[in-house]
C-alpha positions as CSV (number, residue, x, y, z in Angstrom):
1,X,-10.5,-8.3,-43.5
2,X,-12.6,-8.8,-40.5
3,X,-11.6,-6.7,-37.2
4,X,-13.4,-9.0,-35.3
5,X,-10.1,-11.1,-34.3
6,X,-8.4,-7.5,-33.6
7,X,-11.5,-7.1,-30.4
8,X,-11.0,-10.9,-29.3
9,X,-7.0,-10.1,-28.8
10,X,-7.4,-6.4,-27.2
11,X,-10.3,-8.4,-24.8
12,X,-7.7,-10.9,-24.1
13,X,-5.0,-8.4,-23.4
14,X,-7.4,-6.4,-21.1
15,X,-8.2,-10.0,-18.8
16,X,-4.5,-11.0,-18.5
17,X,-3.5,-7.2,-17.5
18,X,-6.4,-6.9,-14.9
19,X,-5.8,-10.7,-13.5
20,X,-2.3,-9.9,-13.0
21,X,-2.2,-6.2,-12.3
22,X,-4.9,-6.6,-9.3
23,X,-3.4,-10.0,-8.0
24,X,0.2,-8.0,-8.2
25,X,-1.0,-5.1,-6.4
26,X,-2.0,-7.7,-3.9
27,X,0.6,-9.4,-3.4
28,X,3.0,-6.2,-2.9
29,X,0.8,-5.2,-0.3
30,X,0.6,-8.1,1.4
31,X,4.6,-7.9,1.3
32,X,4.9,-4.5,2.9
33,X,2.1,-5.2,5.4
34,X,4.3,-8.7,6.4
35,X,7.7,-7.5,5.9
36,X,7.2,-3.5,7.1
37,X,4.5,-3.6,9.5
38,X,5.0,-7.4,11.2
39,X,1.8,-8.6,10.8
40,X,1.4,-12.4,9.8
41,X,2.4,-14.0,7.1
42,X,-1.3,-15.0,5.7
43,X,-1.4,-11.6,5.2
44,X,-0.2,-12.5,1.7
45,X,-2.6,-15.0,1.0
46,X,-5.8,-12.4,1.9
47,X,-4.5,-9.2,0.1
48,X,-3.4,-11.4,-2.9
49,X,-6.9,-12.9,-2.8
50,X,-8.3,-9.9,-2.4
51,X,-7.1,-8.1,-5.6
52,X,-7.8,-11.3,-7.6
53,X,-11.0,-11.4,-6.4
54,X,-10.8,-7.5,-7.4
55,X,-9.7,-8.3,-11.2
56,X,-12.5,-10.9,-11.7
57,X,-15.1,-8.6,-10.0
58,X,-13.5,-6.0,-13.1
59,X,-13.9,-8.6,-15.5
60,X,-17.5,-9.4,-14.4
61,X,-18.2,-5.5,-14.8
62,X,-16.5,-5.3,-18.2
63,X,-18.4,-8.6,-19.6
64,X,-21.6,-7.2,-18.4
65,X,-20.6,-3.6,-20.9
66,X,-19.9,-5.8,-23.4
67,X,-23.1,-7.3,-23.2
């Protein structure tokens, strides 16, 4: 049987966990920094942009390994 299908699914796994792991991280930063600290509320919105923009960034590096 061809393990090609078994790579596709473990690449699959390894976007969703990056996307959501950095974008979580994020947003539980932003959190502490608005919650804890006092500082604004769009605090949220720029950390949680900033670790997605960290996942894809990931993603980029990985595609470019792959290649």
């Amino acid at each position: 049987m061809d393990s090609n299908w078994a790579r596709k699914l473990g690449l699959v796994a390894v976007v969703v966990t990056d996307i959501l792991g950095y974008t979580g991280a994020g947003v539980a930063l932003g959190w502490v920094l608005w919650d804890k600290v006092g500082l604004p509320w769009w605090i949220l919105l720029l950390t949680s942009s900033a670790g997605l923009a960290l996942g894809m960034y990931r993603l980029y590096k990985l595609s470019q390994k792959e290649l």
